[in-house]
N, C-alpha and C positions, 0 to 999 in steps of 0.2 A: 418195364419192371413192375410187378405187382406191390399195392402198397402193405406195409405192415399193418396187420390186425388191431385194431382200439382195442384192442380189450387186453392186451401184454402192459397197457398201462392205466387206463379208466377202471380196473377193479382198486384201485387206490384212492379215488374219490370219493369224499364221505360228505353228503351233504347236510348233513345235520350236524357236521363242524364247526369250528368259528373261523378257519381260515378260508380267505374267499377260495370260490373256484377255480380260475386263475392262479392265482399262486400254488392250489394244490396240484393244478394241471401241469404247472411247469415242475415242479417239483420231481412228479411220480414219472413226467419226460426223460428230466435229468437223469435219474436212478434206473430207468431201464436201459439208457443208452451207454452209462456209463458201464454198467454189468455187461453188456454184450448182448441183451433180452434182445435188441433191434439187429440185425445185423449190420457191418460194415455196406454202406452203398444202397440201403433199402430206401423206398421211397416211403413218406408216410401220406397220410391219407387227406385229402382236399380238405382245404378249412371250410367249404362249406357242406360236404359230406358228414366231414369230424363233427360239425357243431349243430349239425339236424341228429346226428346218431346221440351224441352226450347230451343234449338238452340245453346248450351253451350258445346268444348270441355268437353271428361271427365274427364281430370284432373282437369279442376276447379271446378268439378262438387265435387269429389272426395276430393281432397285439402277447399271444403266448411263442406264438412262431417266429414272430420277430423277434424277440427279447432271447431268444435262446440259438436266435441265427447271428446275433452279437455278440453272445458269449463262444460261440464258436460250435455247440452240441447239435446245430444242422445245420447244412448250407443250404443255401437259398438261389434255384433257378429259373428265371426269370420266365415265365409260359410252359416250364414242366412241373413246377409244386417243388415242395420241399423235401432233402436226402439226408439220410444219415451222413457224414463225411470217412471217405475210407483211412481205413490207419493204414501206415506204414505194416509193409513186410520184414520181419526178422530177417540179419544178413545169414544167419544160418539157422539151421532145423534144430541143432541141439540147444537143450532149456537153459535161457540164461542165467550166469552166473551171476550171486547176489552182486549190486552194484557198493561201492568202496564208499564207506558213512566218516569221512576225516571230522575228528573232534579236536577241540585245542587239548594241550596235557592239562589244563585246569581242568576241561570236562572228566577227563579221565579220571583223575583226583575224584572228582564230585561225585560219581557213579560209584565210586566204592566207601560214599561219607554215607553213614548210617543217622538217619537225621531222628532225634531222641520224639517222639510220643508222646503226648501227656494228655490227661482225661482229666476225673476228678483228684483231686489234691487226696495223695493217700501218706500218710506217716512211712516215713520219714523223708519227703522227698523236699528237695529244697528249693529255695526264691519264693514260695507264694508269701501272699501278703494275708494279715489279717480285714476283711473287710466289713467292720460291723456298722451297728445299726445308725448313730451319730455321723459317719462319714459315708454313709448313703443319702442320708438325709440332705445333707452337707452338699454331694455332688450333685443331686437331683434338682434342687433349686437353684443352685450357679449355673445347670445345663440350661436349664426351663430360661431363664433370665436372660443368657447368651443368645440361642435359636429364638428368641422371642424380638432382642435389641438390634443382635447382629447387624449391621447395613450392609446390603448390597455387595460393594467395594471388595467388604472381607470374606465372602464366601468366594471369592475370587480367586484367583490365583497370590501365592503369597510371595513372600522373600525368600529364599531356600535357604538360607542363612539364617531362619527360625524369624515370627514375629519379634520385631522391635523391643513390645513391649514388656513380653514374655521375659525375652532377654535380659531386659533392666532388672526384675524383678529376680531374676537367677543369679545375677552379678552379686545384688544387693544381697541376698540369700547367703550365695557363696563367702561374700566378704565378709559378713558377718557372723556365721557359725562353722567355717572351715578354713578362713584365715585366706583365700584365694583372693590375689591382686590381679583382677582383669575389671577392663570397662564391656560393655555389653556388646561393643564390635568386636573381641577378641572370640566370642560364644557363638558356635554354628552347634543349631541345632541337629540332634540324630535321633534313631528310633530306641535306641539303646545303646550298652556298653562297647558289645560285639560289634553294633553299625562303626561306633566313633573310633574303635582298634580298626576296623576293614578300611576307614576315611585314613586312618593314621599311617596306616600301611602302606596304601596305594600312592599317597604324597611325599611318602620317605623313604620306598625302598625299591631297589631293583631286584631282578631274578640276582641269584645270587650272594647279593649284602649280607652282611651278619647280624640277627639280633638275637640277645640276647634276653634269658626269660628264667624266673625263676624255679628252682625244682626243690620241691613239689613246681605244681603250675593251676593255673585254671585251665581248665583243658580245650574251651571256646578259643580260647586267645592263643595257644599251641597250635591249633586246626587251622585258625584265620592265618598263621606266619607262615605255616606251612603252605598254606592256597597261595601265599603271594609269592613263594620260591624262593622263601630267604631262610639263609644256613641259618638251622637254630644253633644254638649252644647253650646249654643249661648248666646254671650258675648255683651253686650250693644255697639255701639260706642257714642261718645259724640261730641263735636262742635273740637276735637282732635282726633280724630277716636277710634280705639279698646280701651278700655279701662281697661285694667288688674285690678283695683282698684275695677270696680264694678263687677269681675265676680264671679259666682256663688259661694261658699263655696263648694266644689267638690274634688275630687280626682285629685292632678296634673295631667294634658293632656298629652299625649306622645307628640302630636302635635298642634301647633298652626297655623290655616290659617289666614293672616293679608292683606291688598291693603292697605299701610302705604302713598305711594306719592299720592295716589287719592281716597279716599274709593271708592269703589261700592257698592252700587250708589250714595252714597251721596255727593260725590266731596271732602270733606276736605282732608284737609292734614296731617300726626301726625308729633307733634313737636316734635327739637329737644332732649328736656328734656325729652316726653315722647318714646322718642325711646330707650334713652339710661336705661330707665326704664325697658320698657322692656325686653331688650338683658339682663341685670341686673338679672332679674326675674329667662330669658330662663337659664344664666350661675347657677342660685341658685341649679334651681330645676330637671334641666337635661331636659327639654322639647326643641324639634325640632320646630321652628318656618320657617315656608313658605312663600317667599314674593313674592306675587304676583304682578308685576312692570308690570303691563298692556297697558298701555296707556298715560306715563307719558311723551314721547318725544312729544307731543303734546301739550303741557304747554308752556308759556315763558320761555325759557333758564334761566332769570333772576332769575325767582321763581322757578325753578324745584328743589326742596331736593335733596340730595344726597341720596343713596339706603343704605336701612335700611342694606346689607348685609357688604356696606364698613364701618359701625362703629362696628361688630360686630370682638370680640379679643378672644371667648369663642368658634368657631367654631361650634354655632348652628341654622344657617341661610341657608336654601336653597332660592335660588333665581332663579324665574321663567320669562324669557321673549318669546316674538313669534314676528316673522318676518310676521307673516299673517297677522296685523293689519298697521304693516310698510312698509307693500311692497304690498300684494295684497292675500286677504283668503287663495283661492286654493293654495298657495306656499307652506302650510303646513308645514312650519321650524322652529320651536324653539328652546330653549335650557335650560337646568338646572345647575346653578352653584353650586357646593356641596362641602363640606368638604371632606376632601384628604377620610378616611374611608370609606364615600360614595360612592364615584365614580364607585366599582368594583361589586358592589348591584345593583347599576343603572343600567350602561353598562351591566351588565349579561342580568335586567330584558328586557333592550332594547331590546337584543339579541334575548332572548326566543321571545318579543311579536312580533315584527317585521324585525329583523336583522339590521334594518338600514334603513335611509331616501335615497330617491335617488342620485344616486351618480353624474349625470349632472347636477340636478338641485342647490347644493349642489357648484358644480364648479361654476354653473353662477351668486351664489350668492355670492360666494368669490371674485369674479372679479368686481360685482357690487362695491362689499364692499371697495374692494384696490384699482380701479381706481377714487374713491371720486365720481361715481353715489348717492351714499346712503345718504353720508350725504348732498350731494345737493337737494337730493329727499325729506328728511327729513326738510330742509329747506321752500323747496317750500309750501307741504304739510302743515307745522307747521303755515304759511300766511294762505293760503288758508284755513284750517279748524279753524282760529280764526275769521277770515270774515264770514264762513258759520255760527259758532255762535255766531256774533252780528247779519247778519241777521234774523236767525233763532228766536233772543230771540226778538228786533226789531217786527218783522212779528209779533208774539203773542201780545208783547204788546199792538203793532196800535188796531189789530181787535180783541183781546181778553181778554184787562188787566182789564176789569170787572171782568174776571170770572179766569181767570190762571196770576199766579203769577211765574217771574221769578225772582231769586233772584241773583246778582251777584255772576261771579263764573269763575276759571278758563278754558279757554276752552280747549277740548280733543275730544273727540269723539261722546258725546252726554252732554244734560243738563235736569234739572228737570223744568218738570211744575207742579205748584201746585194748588191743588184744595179745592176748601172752604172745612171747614172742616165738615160739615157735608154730603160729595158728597162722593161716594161708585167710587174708582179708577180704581177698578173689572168691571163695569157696565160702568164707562169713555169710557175705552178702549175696553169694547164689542160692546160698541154703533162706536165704533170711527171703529174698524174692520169691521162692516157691510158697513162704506162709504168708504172701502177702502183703511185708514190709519191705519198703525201698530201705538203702543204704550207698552210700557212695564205699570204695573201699579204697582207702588211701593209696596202698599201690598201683590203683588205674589213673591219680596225677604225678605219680613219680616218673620223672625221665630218664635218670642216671643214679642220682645219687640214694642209696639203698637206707630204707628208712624201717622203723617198727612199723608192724602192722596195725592197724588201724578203721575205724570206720565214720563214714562222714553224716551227722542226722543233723535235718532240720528238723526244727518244733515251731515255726512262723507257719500260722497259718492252718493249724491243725491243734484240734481242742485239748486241753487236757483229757477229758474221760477217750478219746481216740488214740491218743497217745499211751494213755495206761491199759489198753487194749493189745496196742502195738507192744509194747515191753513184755507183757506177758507171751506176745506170740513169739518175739527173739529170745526168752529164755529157754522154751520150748523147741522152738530151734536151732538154738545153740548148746543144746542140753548134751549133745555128743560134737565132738572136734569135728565139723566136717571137711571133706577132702575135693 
């Protein structure tokens, strides 16, 4: 059998490349044989022919012929040289039909999640963080310190139940400005909110279970209950937020998701009596309640509640916070505080999904934590984002209290505008996207229970002169009802 031609693959050799010859040889091998360029059963050409025609010792010539007689792309016989290997014949002449791709129903779910985009920080979109000059400064020299100190050891693989140290340091945090009674074993660390709900979920719930969530809702934390297959049921809030009283006559929930120090979105807050109602309810009936403490160091200290987890004496309160809302997104650090039981469900599932959060970033934020950066940061920030929403609400009024209604409220990270009630919230913020201003519209976190229209702005993270840019372009916008 005649051998196949060098040159269906040596015009692929580029010797003034940086990859050796050898690996390009086998490479441009690979790709004609796999295309069909060689035929089925061809022989190729003697390595000592090949490598007087290429220019290539023959041992590398040789050493390519091997190395690719292992992977299987020629056989190798022993006094006749090397063959392509033949494929298999089709059992019939007609073109096969596509072969059958089975995915789990989670995948199926996931194929139709539209997963949100983000670039630069444009008004009104919400979560970014302020990050000025002070708290660069601040990071830059705890990193430098860290990658400088760091030993050996800790660049190493870590605890996936978040460093030790880190931990102490979040305990002490927690206990002291949110009122949270845990020791720093009860805290596995997460990447955020959404991680420590997917941990909370996967350890509490089966396909099926009931949890229940409030409505309005965060709509991450709707998405995440829905991926785990558990019957939602959506629970009214009132001028008190969640309110256990009105919810459905239903099968007790394994789970309840609650934002008790701030609803989302709605801003209230639940009082004391209805907290301790709650936890009341959770101890009765054996349901795990989720507290999602988002955004609530952005409050006045004065008015901030204490966390729904440190009145809880029945140990059925997990508590979610994230460092990416108080420090800066990309830091990607959270944590979940969990009853002792928990903890080894958690940390497994951490384990399996990711092993663990990074281990420098993790030191630099223990450092931030211990040296008083954070809470001076939290400070500053705490001024500054209640300035951005008085001006922010300020700005609507002046040029738009005809038509948007801002209602007193405390400030955190965004505030509601309201819209007359006959205006489609849906249609507010399509029109308002097209000039270039995000808006959340409150009807895209309602579940059931039918609410005024409404619209959702951040001001964290975006300048005042940006901001009075953006207001002007929603008056403009909004200057006709749109449909």
């Amino acid at each position: 059998m005649p051998a196949a031609a060098p040159s269906l693959w040596t015009t692929h050799l580029d010797r003034t490349g940086p990859l050796p010859m050898s690996r390009q040889l086998a490479a441009s091998l690979r790709r004609v044989i796999a295309e069909g360029g060689i035929g089925a059963g061809a022989r190729l050409p003697s390595t000592r022919v090949l490598s007087a025609e290429l220019g290539l010792a023959r041992s590398t010539v040789v050493a390519v012929f091997e190395q690719l007689a292992a992977e299987g792309f020629v056989l190798a016989r022993p006094g006749s040289g090397y063959y392509v290997p033949s494929r298999p014949e089709p059992a019939s002449s007609k073109p096969p039909l596509p072969s059958a791709r089975p995915v789990s129903r989670e995948a199926k779910r996931l194929a139709a999640f539209v997963i949100p985009r983000r670039g630069e920080p444009r008004p009104f979109e919400n979560g970014y963080a302020e990050i000025d000059g002070r708290f660069m400064a601040d990071w830059k020299r705890l990193a430098a310190r860290v990658l400088t100190d760091r030993s050996r050891a800790q660049w190493a693989y870590g605890d996936p139940q978040g460093d030790p140290e880190l931990r102490r340091a979040i305990a002490a945090y927690l206990g002291a400005a949110r009122g949270v009674r845990c020791r720093p074993e009860q805290i596995v660390l997460t990447s955020g909110t959404q991680h420590g709900l997917s941990l909370a979920a996967r350890i509490l719930l089966d396909p099926g279970d009931t949890a229940w969530v409030e409505d309005p809702c965060y709509g991450a934390a709707h998405e995440i209950l829905t991926m785990a297959e558990a019957r939602i049921v959506p629970v009214p809030v009132d001028e008190h937020g969640l309110a256990i009283a009105r919810s459905p006559e239903t099968a007790t929930p394994r789970l309840v998701y609650t934002t008790p120090s701030r609803q989302y979105p709605l801003g209230m807050a639940m009082p004391y009596a209805r907290r301790v109602e709650l936890l009341e309810w959770a101890e009765r009936t054996g349901a795990w309640i989720v507290e999602d403490d988002y955004e609530s160091e952005f409050q006045a200290p004065g008015k901030m509640l204490p966390s729904l987890q440190g009145l809880d004496r029945g140990g059925r309160v997990i508590y979610l916070g994230t460092f990416s809302k108080l420090v800066f997104p990309s830091l990607r650090l959270g944590y979940a505080v969990l009853p002792d039981d928990l903890v080894g469900p958690a940390t497994a599932a951490r384990y399996l999904t990711d092993r663990q959060s990074s281990g420098p970033i993790q030191a630099i934020l223990t450092e931030f934590m211990l040296g008083g950066h954070f809470a001076r940061h939290l400070k500053r920030m705490r001024a500054l984002y209640a300035e951005r929403h008085r001006y922010l609400g300020d700005a609507i009024r002046d040029r738009m209290g005809n038509l948007l209604q801002i209602h007193p409220s405390e400030s955190g990270m965004y505030l509601i505008a309201w819209l007359p009630g006959d205006w489609s919230d849906a249609a507010a913020a399509k029109a308002l996207a097209a000039a270039g201003v995000v808006a959340v519209s409150l009807s895209s976190l309602v579940l059931a229970t039918r609410r005024p229209p409404g619209l959702m702005l951040g001001y964290t993270g975006h300048s005042e002169a940006a901001m009075a840019r953006a207001v002007e372009r929603m008056a403009e916008a909004l200057s006709c009802k749109p449909v």
